[in-house]
C-alpha positions as CSV (number, residue, x, y, z in Angstrom):
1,X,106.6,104.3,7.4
2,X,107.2,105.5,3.9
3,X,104.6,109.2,4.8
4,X,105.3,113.0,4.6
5,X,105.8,114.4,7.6
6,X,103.3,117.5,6.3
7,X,100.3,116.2,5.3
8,X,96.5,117.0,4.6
9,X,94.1,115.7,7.4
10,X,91.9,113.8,5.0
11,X,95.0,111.7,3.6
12,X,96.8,108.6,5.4
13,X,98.6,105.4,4.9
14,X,102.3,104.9,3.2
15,X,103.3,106.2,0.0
16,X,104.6,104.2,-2.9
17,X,108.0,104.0,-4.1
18,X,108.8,103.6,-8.1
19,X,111.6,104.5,-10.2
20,X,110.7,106.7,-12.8
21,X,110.6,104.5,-15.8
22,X,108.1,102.8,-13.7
23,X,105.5,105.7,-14.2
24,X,106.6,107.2,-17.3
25,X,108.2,106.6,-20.4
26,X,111.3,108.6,-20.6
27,X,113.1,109.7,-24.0
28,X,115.2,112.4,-25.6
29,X,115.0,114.6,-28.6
30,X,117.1,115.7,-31.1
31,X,118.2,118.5,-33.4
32,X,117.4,118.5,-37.2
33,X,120.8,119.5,-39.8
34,X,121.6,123.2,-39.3
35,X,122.8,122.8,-43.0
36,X,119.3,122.1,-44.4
37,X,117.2,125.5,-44.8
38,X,113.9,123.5,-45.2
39,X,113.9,122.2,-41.7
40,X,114.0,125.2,-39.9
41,X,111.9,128.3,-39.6
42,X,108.7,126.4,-39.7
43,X,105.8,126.5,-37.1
44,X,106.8,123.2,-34.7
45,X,108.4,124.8,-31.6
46,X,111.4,123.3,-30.5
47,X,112.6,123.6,-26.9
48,X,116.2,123.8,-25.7
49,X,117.6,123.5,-21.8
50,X,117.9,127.2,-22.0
51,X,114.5,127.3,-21.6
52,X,114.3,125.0,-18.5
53,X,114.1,126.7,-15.6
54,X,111.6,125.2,-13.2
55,X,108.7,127.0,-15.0
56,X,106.0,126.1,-17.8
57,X,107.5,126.4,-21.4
58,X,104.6,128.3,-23.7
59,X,106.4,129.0,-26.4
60,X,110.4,128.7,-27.8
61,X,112.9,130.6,-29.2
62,X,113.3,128.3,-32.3
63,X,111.1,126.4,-34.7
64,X,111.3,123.6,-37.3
65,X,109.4,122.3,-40.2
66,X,107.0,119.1,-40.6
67,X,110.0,117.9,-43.1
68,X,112.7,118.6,-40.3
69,X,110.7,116.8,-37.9
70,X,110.6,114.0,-40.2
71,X,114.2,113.5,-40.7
72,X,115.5,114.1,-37.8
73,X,115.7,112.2,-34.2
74,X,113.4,115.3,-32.7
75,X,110.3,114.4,-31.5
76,X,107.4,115.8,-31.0
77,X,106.0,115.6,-27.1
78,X,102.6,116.7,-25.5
79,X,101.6,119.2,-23.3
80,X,102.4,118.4,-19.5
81,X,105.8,116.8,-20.7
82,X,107.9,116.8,-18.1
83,X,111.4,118.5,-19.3
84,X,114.5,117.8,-17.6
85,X,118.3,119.3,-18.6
86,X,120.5,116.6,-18.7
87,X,123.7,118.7,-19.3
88,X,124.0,122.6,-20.7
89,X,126.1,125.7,-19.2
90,X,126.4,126.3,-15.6
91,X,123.7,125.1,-13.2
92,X,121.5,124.0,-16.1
93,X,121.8,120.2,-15.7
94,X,119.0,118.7,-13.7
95,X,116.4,121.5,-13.9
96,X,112.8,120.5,-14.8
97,X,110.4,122.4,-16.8
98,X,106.8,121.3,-18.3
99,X,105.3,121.9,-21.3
100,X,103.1,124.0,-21.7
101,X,102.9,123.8,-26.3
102,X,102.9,120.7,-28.2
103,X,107.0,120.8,-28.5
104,X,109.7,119.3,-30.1
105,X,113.3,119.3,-28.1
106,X,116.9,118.8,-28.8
107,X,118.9,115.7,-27.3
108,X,120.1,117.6,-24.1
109,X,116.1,117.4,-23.1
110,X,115.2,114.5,-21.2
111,X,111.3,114.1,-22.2
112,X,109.2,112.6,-19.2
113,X,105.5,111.2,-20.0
114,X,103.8,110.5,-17.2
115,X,101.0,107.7,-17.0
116,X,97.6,108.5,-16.3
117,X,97.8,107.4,-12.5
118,X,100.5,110.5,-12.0
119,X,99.7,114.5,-11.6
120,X,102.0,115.8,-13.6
121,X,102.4,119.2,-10.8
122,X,103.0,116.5,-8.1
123,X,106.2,114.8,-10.2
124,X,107.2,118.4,-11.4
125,X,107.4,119.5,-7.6
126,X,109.2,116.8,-6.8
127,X,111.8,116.8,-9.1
128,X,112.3,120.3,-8.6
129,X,113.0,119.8,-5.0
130,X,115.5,117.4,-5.8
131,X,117.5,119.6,-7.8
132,X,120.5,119.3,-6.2
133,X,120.5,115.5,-5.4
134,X,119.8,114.6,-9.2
135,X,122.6,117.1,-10.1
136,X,124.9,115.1,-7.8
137,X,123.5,111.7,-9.7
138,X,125.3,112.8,-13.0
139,X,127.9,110.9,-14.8
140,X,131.8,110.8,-13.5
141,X,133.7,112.6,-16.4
142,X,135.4,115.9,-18.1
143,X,131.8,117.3,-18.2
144,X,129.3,116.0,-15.5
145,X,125.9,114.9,-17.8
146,X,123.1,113.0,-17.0
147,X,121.4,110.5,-19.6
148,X,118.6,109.0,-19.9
149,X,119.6,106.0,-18.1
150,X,120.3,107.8,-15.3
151,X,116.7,109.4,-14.6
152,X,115.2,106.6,-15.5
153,X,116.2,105.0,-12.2
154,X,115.5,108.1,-10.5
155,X,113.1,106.8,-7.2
156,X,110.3,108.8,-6.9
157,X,107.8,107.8,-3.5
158,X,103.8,109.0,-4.3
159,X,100.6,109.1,-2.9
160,X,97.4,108.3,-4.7
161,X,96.9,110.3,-7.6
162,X,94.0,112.3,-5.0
163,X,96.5,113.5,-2.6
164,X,99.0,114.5,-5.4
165,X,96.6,116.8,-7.1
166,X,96.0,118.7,-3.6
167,X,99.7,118.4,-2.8
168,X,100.1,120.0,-6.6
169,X,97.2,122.2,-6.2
170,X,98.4,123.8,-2.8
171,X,102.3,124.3,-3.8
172,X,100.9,125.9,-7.5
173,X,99.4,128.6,-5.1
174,X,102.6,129.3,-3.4
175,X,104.4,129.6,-6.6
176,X,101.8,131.8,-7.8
177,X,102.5,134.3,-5.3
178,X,106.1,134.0,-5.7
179,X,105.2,134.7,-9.3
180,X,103.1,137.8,-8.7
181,X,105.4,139.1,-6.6
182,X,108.5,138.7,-9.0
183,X,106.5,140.4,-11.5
184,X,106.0,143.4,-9.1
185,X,109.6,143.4,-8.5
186,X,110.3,143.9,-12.3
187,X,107.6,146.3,-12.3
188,X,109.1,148.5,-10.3
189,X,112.8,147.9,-11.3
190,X,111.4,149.2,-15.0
191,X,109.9,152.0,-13.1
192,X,113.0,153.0,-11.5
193,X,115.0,152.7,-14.9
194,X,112.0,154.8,-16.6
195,X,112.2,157.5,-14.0
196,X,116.3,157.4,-13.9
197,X,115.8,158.1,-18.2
198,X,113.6,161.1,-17.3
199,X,115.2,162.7,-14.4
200,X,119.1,162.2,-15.7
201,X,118.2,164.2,-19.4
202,X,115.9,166.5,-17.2
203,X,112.1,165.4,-19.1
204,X,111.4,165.7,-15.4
205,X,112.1,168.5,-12.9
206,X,112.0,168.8,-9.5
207,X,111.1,172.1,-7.7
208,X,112.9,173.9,-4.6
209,X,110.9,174.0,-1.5
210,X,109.8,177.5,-2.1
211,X,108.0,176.3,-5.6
212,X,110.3,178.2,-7.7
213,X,112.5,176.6,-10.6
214,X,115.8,175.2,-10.2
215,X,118.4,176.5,-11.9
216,X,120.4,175.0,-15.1
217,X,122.4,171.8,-15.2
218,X,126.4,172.3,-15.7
219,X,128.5,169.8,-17.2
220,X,131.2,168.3,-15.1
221,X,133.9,165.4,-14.8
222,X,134.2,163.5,-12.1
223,X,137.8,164.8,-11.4
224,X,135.8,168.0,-10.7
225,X,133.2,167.2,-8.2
226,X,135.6,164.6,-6.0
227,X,138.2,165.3,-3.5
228,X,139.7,162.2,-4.4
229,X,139.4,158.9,-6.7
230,X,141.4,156.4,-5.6
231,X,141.4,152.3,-5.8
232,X,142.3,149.9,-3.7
233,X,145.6,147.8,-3.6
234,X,147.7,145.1,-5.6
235,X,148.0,142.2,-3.5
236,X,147.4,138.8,-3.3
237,X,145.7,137.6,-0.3
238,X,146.7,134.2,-0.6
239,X,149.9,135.5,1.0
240,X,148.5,136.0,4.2
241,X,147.1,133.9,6.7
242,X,143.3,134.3,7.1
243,X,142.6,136.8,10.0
244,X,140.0,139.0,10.8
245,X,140.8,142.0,9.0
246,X,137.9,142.3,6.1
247,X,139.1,143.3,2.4
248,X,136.6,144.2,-0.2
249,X,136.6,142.9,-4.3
250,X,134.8,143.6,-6.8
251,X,132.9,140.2,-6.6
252,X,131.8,142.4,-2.7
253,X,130.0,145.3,-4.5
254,X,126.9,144.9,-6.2
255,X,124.4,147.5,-7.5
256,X,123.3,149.1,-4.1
257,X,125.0,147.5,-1.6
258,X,127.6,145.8,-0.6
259,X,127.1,141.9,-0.1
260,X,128.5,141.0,2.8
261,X,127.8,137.3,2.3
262,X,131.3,137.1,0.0
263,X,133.5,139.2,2.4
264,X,137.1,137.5,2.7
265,X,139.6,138.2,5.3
266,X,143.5,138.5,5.9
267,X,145.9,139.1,9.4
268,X,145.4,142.8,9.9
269,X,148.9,143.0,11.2
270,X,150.5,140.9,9.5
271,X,149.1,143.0,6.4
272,X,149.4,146.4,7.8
273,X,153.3,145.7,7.7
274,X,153.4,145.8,4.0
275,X,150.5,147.8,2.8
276,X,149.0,150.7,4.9
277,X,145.1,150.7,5.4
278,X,142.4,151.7,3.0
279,X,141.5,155.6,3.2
280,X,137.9,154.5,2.2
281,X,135.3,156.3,4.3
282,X,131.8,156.1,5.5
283,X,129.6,157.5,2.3
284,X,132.4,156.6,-0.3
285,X,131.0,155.7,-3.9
286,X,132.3,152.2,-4.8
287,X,132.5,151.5,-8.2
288,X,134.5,148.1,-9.7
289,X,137.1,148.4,-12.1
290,X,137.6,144.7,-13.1
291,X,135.8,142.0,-12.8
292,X,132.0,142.7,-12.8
293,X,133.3,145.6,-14.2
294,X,130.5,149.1,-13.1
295,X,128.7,147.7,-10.0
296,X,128.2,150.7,-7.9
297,X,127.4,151.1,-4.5
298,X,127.5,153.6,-1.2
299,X,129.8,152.8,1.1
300,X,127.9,151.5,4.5
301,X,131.1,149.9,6.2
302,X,132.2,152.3,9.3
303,X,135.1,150.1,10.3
304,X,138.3,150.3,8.5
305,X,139.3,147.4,6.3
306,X,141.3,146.6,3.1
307,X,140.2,147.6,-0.5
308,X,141.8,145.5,-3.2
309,X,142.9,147.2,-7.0
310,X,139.6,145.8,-8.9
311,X,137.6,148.9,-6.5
312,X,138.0,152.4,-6.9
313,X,136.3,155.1,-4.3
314,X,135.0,157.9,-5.3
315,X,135.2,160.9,-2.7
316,X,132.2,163.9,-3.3
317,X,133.2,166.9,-2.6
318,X,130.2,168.8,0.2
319,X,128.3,170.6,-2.8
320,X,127.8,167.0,-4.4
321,X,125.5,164.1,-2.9
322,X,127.0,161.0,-3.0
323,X,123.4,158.8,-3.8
324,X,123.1,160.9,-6.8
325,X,126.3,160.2,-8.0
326,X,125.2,156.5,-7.1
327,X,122.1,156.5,-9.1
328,X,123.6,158.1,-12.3
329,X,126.3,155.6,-12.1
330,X,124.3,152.7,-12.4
331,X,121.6,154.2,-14.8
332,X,122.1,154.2,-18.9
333,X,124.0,157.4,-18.5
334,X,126.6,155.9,-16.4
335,X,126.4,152.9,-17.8
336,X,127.2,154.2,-21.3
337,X,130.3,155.5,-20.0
338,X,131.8,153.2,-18.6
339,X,131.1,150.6,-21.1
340,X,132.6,153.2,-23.7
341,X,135.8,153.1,-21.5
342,X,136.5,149.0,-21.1
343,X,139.8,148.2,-22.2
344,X,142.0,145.2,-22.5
345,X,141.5,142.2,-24.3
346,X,141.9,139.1,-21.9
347,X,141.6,141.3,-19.1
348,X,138.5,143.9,-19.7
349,X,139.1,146.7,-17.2
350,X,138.4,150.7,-16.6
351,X,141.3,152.7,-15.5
352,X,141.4,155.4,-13.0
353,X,142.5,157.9,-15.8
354,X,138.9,157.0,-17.2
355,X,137.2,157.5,-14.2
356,X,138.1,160.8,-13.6
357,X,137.3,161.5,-17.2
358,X,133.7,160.4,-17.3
359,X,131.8,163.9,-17.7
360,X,127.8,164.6,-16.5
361,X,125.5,166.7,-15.9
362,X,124.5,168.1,-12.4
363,X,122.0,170.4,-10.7
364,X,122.3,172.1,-7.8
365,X,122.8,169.9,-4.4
366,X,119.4,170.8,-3.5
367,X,117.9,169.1,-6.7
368,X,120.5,166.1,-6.3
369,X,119.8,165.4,-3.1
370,X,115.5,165.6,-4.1
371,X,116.5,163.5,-7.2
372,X,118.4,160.4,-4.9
373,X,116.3,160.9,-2.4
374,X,113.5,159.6,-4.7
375,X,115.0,156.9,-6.7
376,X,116.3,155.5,-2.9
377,X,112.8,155.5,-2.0
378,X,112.1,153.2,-4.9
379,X,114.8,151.3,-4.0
380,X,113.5,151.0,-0.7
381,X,110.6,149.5,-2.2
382,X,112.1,147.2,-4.6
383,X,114.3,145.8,-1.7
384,X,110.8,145.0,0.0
385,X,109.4,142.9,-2.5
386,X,112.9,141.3,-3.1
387,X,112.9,140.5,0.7
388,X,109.0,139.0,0.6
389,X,109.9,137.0,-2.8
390,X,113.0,135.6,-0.6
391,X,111.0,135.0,2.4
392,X,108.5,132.9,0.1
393,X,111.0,130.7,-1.3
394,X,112.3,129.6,1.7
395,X,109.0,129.0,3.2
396,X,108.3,127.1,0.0
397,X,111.7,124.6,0.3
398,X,110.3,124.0,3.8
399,X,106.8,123.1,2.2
400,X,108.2,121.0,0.2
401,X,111.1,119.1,2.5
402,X,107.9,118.4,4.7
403,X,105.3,117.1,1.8
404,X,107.3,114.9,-0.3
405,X,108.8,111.5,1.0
C-alpha cells in the first residue's frame, strides 16, 4: 500500500506515484551578457542558488532589464515556482526554494511549474525532505551537478490535491514556529551585541552593591592580567593510534563552548611518552589561533587531555574574571584586535607574541564579574531558544518521514 504512515483521519486510500515531469514542466534559466550595461540594473529580479535555501524568495540581490530579458536565455517564471539548485558552492546543490516575485533565474536554477492538480507547499515539502537523497542523484564527475534531466525523473508519490493542502497547511505552521523562534534568537543575539557595545566603552555602568559608583577603568594587556598564556602542542595525531585520550583543535572551540560533538582522540600513553600533558585548567580562556581563527570559549573540561598548537589558554590572574575576559573577546572590541593581528598569507594565524599584546580596558572584579554575569545570563537565554528551534526541527523531520510516501 503506497500510504503515509501519519495521516489525517478524514483521508484514506493509496497515493499516486509520478515522476516530476509528469506534474510539472521543468526548465532552467539563464544569465544575460555581463558585458552589456543595458541588461542589467533594471526592475526584473533575477534569482541565483544563493538565494535557495528552503525558504520563499521575495525579492533578489540582482536585477535585469526588459532588453536583457529579451536577449538572453533567462526566463521569466511565476510566483509559486518551485526553485531547485542544481549545482553552486558547498551544500547548495539540491535545495528548493519558491517564489515568492514574478522572477527571472540563472541556468544553475532548476524552474519547477506545477499543474493545477498539485499544492505547490505539498511538492515544496517534499522535496525539501528529500534533500539528501536528490543530492546523492547528481551526476558522476569532477563537480557533482544535477540537470534538468535528472529532476525531471525525480518520483514524487501524492495524495489528492485535498489532503496535500492540509498536509501543506499543517507543516507551514510548524515552520512558522521554527521561524518565530529563529527570529527571537537573532533578536536577542543583536541584543547581546548592543549591550556588549555599551557596557565594553562604559555608555552603561553598573553600580556596587552599596549603590555607590565604581571606580575608573585602567588600561591593560593581557600579559598583565594572566598568570600564563600558553598554546597547545605541534603534533600530528595521525601518528598515533586512536585511543581514549581527548585532544582539543581549534575546529573544538566555538564561541561559548566547547563542542564536544568534533572531539578526536589519541593513545594517552603512547602520547605521553613524547609530549607531556596539557597544563590547561578548569576556567581557562580558550581562544584559537589558526584555523577559525578568534573563537573563544571557558574552559568546562575537568579531566586532563591534550591541546594542539592552533589553541592558546589564557590563565586570569584572581583579581580578573575569566567570563569577562570571554565576553570582551568575542565582542567588536576583541574582535578588532585580533583581526588587526592575523598574519600570514596561505596560512592566516595570530601568534602568542600578539596575544599577550592585545591591550583593554577593565573595571574592578566587582564590576567584571556584574558585567559577565549579565551578558551570561543572555546567553543563557539565547541557548534556550537555540535549544527549542533545534527541538522543532527534529520534530519537524519526523513529521515529515511520517506524512510523505
Amino acid at each position: 500500500m503506497t500510504a503515509p504512515k501519519l495521516r489525517f483521519k478524514e483521508f484514506n486510500g493509496d497515493w499516486s506515484t509520478n515522476k516530476i515531469e509528469e506534474i510539472s514542466v521543468v526548465t532552467s534559466g539563464g544569465t544575460p551578457s555581463r558585458s552589456v550595461i543595458e541588461y542589467w540594473n533594471g526592475d526584473i529580479p533575477w534569482v541565483t542558488t544563493s538565494l535557495v535555501d528552503f525558504n520563499y524568495i521575495n525579492k533578489a540581490e540582482e536585477y535585469i532589464t526588459q532588453v536583457g530579458l529579451d536577449n538572453s536565455s533567462a526566463k521569466l517564471f511565476p510566483k509559486d515556482t518551485i526553485l531547485m539548485a542544481m549545482y553552486g558552492q558547498g551544500i547548495t546543490r539540491g535545495k528548493v526554494a519558491i517564489l515568492g516575485i514574478e522572477a527571472t533565474t540563472n541556468q544553475a536554477c532548476a524552474a519547477i511549474k506545477l499543474k493545477n492538480s498539485f499544492d505547490t507547499k505539498f511538492i515544496f515539502q517534499n522535496l525539501m525532505n528529500r534533500y539528501e537523497e536528490i543530492r546523492d542523484l547528481s551526476n558522476e564527475g569532477g563537480q557533482k551537478n544535477l540537470s534538468a534531466g535528472i529532476i525531471k525523473e525525480i518520483l514524487i508519490s501524492f495524495p489528492s490535491k485535498q489532503e496535500q493542502t492540509k498536509v501543506a497547511s499543517f507543516l507551514s505552521t510548524v515552520d512558522k514556529k521554527i521561524s518565530q523562534l529563529t527570529y527571537k534568537h537573532e533578536l536577542l543575539s543583536q541584543y547581546k551585541q548592543g549591550m556588549m557595545q555599551k557596557l565594553f566603552s562604559q555608555q552603561i555602568r553598573f553600580k556596587a552593591d552599596d549603590g555607590s559608583d565604581f571606580g575608573e577603568w585602567y588600561e591593560k594587556k593581557l600579559s598583565e592580567i594572566c598568570m600564563k598564556i600558553k598554546d597547545g602542542t605541534h603534533f600530528s595525531p595521525k601518528t598515533f593510534e586512536v585511543g581514549d585520550y581527548k585532544y582539543l583543535t581549534s575546529k573544538n572551540v566555538k564561541n561559548g563552548y566547547l563542542d564536544f560533538s568534533k572531539l578526536e582522540y589519541v593513545n594517552k600513553e603512547e602520547h605521553l611518552k613524547i609530549y607531556s600533558s596539557c597544563d590547561v585548567q578548569f576556567g581557562d580562556v580558550l581562544l584559537t589561533k589558526d584555523g577559525t581563527i578568534g573563537q573563544c570559549c571557558v574552559n568546562t573540561l575537568r579531566e586532563e587531555f591534550s591541546l594542539l598548537s592552533s589553541v592558546a589558554f589564557l590563565r586570569l590572574k584572581p583579581e580578573y574574571d575569566n567570563y569577562f575576559l570571554y565576553h570582551l573577546l568575542v565582542s567588536d572590541f576583541g574582535q578588532k584586535e585580533i583581526n588587526g593581528a592575523i598574519a600570514g598569507q596561505a596560512l592566516k594565524r595570530i601568534t602568542l607574541t600578539k596575544i599577550n599584546d592585545f591591550s583593554f580596558s577593565f573595571p574592578c572584579l566587582e564590576e567584571q564579574t556584574k558585567i559577565a554575569n549579565f551578558l551570561s545570563s543572555i546567553d543563557q537565554k539565547i541557548e534556550v531558544v537555540a535549544q527549542q528551534i533545534e527541538q522543532a526541527k527534529t520534530w519537524k523531520k519526523g513529521l515529515l518521514q511520517q506524512m510523505f510516501v
